[in-house]
Structures are given as structure tokens and as C-alpha cells.
C-alpha positions in Angstrom: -20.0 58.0 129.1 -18.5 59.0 125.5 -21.0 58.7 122.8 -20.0 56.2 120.1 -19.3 58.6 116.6 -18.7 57.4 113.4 -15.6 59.4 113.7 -14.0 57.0 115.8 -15.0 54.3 113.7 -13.6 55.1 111.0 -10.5 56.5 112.4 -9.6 53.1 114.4 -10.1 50.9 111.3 -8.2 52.4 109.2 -7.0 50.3 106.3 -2.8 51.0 105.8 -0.8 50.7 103.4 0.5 47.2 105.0 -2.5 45.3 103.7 -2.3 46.7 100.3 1.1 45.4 99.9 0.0 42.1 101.3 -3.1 41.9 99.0 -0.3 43.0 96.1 2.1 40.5 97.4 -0.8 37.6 97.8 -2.1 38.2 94.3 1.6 38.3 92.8 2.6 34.6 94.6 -1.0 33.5 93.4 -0.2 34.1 90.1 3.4 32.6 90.2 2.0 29.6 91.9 -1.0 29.0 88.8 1.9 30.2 86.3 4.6 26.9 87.7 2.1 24.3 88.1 0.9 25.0 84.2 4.6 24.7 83.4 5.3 21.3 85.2 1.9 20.0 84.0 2.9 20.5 80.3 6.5 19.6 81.5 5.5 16.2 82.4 3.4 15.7 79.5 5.7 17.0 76.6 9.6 16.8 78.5 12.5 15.1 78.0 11.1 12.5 81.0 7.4 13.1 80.1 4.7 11.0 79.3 5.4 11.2 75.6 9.2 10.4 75.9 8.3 7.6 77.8 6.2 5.9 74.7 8.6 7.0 72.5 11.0 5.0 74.2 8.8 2.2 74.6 8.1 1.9 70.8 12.0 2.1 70.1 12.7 -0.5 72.7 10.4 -2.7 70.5 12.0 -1.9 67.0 15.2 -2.8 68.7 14.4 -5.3 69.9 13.2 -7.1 66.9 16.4 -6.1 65.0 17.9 -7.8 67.6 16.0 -10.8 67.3 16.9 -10.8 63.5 20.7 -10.4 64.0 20.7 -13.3 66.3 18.9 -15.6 64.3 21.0 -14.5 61.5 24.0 -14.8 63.7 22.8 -18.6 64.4 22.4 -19.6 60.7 26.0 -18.4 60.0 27.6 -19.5 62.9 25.5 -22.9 61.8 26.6 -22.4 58.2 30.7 -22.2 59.0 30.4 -25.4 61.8 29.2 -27.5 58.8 32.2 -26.3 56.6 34.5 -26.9 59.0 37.2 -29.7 59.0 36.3 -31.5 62.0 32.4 -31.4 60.5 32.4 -31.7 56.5 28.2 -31.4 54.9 28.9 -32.3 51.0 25.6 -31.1 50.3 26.6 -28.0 51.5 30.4 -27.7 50.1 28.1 -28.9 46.4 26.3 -25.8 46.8 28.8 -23.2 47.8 31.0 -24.7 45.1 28.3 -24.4 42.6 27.6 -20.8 43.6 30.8 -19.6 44.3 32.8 -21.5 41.0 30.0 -21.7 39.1 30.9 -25.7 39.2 28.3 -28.1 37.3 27.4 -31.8 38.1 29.2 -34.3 34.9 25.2 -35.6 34.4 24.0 -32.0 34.3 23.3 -29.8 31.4 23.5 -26.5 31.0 20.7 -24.4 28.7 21.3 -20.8 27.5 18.5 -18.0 27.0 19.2 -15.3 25.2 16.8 -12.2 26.6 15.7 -11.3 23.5 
């Protein structure tokens, strides 16, 4: 029977060099893997397709919206206004205005009354 030495412990069990580039190499993709998932966190919040782009978006959807809402309504009233100049469609209380706007035209009962800004 061989006596069990120390020596022979320590000579089986020896640590290579093949761990120390794995513990390198595990250490090295470690980091890499912490470093990427702080960059697509902040990526997600702060991109171009992020969390903040997406409310951005949102709150120019709304302003947009409501100009469009405007030009329509505008679009209405003047699409309104030229139907009741028309020929087939004549409103004299609207060709009386626009002629007293436009022409400066009077009424015959009507006076007229100057200020002077003095």
C-alpha cells in the first residue's frame, strides 16, 4: 500500500493555465453582458423608438390634430361662405356685407360720422 503524501495532492490538482484564461474569459463576457444591457436599457428609454419618443409623438399627434380640426372648420365656413355667393344660391345679406366691406358701399338711410383721433 502507498502512503497518501501531500505531494501527490498537490501535484494531481494542479490549477493550469486553462482555467485562468476561462476565469479571464468569464469575467471579460460578464462585463460585456452588464455593459449591453445598460446600453439597451437607456436605449429604450432615451432612443429614437424609446419611451420618450413615443410621448413626444403622442403630444404632436394632439397639436396636429387640433390644427387640423381648425383648418376643417375653417375650410367648412368658406366653403359655406362661397355656396351662398354663388349664382344658383344668392344671400343679399351676405352680398350687403361683402359689398360694404369690400367697396366701402353705404345704405341711402345711413349716415356716416367722422372722428378725428385727436
Amino acid at each position: 500500500m502507498i502512503p497518501f503524501t501531500n505531494q501527490l495532492c498537490n501535484d494531481s490538482f494542479k490549477e493550469c493555465k486553462l482555467f485562468k484564461n476561462f476565469k479571464i474569459l468569464e469575467i471579460t463576457l460578464s462585463a460585456t453582458c452588464i455593459i449591453l444591457c445598460f446600453y439597451f436599457i437607456i436605449a429604450s428609454f432615451n432612443g429614437e423608438f424609446g419611451v420618450a419618443a413615443k410621448y413626444e409623438l403622442l403630444a404632436r399627434e394632439k397639436v396636429l390634430t387640433r390644427k387640423l380640426n381648425l383648418l376643417i372648420e375653417e375650410n367648412i365656413a368658406i366653403k359655406n361662405k362661397v355656396e351662398r355667393l354663388s349664382d344658383t344660391s344668392l344671400d343679399l345679406e351676405l352680398l350687403d356685407q361683402q359689398a360694404r366691406k369690400i367697396l366701402g358701399m353705404i345704405g341711402e338711410d345711413e349716415v356716416i360720422i367722422i372722428l378725428n383721433k385727436s
